[in-house]
Each structure stands twice: as C-alpha cells, then as structure tokens.
KOLKESE-344495 format. One record per residue (C-alpha): residue in one letter; x, z negated, y. Coordinates in steps of 0.1 Angstrom, whole numbers, plus 5000, padded with zeros to 4 digits. Layout:
REM KOLKESE-344495
AXZY...
//
This chain:
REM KOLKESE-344495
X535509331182X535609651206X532409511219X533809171223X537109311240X535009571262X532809251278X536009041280X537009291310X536909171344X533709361358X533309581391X532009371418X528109311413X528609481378X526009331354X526309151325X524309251292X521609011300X520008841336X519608491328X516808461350X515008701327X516208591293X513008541273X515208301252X516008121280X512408061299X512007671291X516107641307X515207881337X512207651347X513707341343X516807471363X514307471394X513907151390X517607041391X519707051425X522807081401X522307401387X522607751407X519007781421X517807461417X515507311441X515707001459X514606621459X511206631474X512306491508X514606771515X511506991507X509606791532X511806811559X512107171553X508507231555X508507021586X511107251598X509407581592X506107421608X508407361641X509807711645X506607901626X503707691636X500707741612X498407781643X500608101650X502308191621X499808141596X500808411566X503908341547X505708551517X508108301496X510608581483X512008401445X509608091452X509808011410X507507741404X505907741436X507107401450X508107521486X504607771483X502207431475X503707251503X503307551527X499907591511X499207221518X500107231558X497607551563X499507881558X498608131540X500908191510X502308461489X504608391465X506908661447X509308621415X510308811389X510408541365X506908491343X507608141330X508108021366X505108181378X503008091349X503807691356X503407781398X499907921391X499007661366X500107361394X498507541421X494707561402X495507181390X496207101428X492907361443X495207521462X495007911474X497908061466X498308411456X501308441429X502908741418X504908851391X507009071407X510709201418X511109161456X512809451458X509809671447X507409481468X505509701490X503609531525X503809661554X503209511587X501409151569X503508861572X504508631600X507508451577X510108511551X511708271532X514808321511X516108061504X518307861469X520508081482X519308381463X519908631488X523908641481X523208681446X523109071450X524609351454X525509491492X522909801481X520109551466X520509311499X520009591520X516909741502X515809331501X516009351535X514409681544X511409561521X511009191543X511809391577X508809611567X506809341553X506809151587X504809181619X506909221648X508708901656X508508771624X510808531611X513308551584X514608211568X517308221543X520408071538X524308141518X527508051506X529908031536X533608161536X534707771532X533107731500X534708101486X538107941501X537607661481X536407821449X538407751419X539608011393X539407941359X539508091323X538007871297X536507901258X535207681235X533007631202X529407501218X527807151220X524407101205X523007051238X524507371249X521507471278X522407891273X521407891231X520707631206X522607891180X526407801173X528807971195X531908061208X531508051247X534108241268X533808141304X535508281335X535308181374X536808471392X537508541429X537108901443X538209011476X535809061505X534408691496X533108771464X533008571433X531808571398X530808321369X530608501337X529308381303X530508511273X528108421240X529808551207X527608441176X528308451142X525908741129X528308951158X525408951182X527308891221X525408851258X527408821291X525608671318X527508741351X526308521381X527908671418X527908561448X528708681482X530208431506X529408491547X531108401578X528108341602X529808701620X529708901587X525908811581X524808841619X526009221614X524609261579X521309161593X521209321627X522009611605X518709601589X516709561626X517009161628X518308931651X520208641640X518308401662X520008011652X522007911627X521507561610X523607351584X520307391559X516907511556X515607161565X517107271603X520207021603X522807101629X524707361615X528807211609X531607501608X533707421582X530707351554X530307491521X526807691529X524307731560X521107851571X520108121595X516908201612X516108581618X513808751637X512809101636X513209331665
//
C-alpha cells in the first residue's frame, strides 16, 4: 500500500514512471502494432501520408544531393523502406528490439539496404556523416529539456554542415486544449497494457511551462504495480526556434506536417525544418 500510495503522487516534470512502455518486454507485440495505428501516441500513418512525406523530404533533401539519411526512432522501418526505395542511403536507430527485429525482417523480404540499429539515439555516436535527420511521431517532445538537448547535440554532430533536421510537436493550442482528468477502473479483457486482471488508475495532468503527463497506474492482485508516465512538451513555433538555435540550428520553415502542408496557427501540432549552422 505505501508503494501504491508513493506512485499515486503527482511526479516532477519528466519524472519517470517504474517502467518505459516502449521497452516493456511484456508489451513488445502492443509496442509494434501501435506503429501501425495513427490512434495511439507514436503511431504512424496511412501509407499516403507517408508518401507525401517522402515526396516532401525528396523536394527539400534531394537524393542526388542529400543522399545519407539517419531515421532517429524509425520503429519498424516504414518511413526507412520508403527513403530506401527513392535512393538514399538509410540508417535507422531505435531503441526498441521488437520493432527493429520486424524493420530488418521487411527490409531483407523487400532486398532493400538498410542498415538498422538497435540503439538509444541519445548514445549514438557520428560525426560529420549525415545529410538528414528525421524526428518525427512526434518523439522529440517526449523528453526531458536535458535529454532534448543531448538529442540534439548528438544530430547537430551527426550532420554535415547544412544538414537538415525534420521533426515535428505538440503546439501550445493542443496543451490549451488538453483535458485533465482522474480516472480508475477494474480492466477489460482486451485491456492493450496486460492481459492479467487489474485495477488501472489513470491520470491526464497539466504542468506549467506547456507540459503534460498521462500516467498509468497497473495494481495487480499478487501486489505487483508499474507506472508508465507518457510527457509531452508543447511548443509555440518561438519557444522551439530558441530551443534549436540553442543547439547551432536554424529554424529554416515551418509546415502544418511532415508531409510539408502549409503550416495553420491555431493547430494542434506542426512541423519544422532545421538546418545546421
């Protein structure tokens, strides 16, 4: 009960919970099918987005010029095939095995050259290699002000000079609209987080500074308890031009998506294209 009352606690911003969901080996099989579902935090897109995104990076990176490419949390690879398809030279990173298992098992079905790595993007270590970035899911607001600018030191490294950064975020709009909530419940049989019966204590919280947090509270019957906190930082396209220009980029344009859309004030998330200095 301590333990239970301990979790219960609202969390330092960025504070993590007992166990990354990304990296829960019990939840692999929900982590890759996740990518596959525009519904869930992370998920990818319907293939014609990822078309016209491709097509997007191919008009501001051409292939002929910007041939080498480092997909930063590219999970099962389905941005890194296309890329892979059009000509550039890929290297995907993620720190999830199951999704790079299934990346590197598509790519070998599909004969393409891709090289996958199981890794944590803020360890990576290149220097001077890469003519692109991508960040995108909206991964980067995920972390912590302290991880984001290591993330960034390691892509500002990574790149040749005038390489391109593309990534997008959660915009102060959709942190405006975010609702609070404090919720519990027994759990369903098709409960996605555990197939074991549960008592599920759920919490959307708002922090200042355009932070907020989902948190997951799992309390089984044997007195075993995870607490999976998901965080998200929100950006105004000012507050992420300085965070960036902080790390030696400029914020080039800003676009509504990745897929290059005109970018719309007032919308929920947007897209930015860096380049480094």
């Amino acid at each position: 009960m301590e333990k239970l009352l301990e979790i219960a606690k609202n969390p330092e911003p960025f504070e993590e919970g007992t166990q990354e969901i990304w990296l829960d080996p019990d939840l692999a099989d929900f982590v890759l099918k996740a990518h596959f579902d525009e519904n869930i935090p992370g998920g990818s897109r319907e293939s014609r987005f990822i078309d016209e995104t491709i097509d997007f990076i191919n008009k501001i990176a051409p292939v002929e010029k910007y041939k080498k490419v480092i997909d930063l949390g590219c999970g099962p690879g389905l941005y890194s095939q296309y890329l892979a398809m059009k000509g550039y030279n890929v290297v995907g990173i993620d720190f999830n095995k199951t999704s790079i298992e299934y990346a590197i098992n598509e790519a070998r079905k599909k004969d393409l050259s891709i090289d996958y790595r199981n890794e944590d993007m803020m360890h990576i270590e290149f220097e001077n290699e890469f003519d692109l970035a991508l960040l995108i899911y909206q991964i980067y607001g995920v972390f912590s002000p302290e991880n984001r600018k290591k993330i960034l030191s390691k892509v500002h490294r990574s790149l040749k000079t005038g390489g391109f950064v593309l990534l997008d975020v959660l915009s102060e709009t959709s942190y405006e609209k975010f609702q609070q909530n404090l919720m519990w419940g027994l759990s369903r049989k098709d409960n996605p987080l555990s197939d074991r019966k549960h008592l599920t204590l759920y919490a959307s919280l708002k922090y200042p500074d355009n932070v907020t947090l989902a948190k997951n509270v799992l309390v089984f019957g044997d007195g075993k308890i995870i607490n999976y906190n998901y965080w998200n930082q929100h950006y105004t396209v000012e507050s992420l031009e300085k965070e960036v220009n902080d790390a030696g980029f400029i914020l080039e344009e800003v676009y509504a998506d990745v897929n290059g859309g005109d970018y719309v004030p007032g919308s929920e998330s947007f897209a930015a294209v860096l380049k480094k200095k």
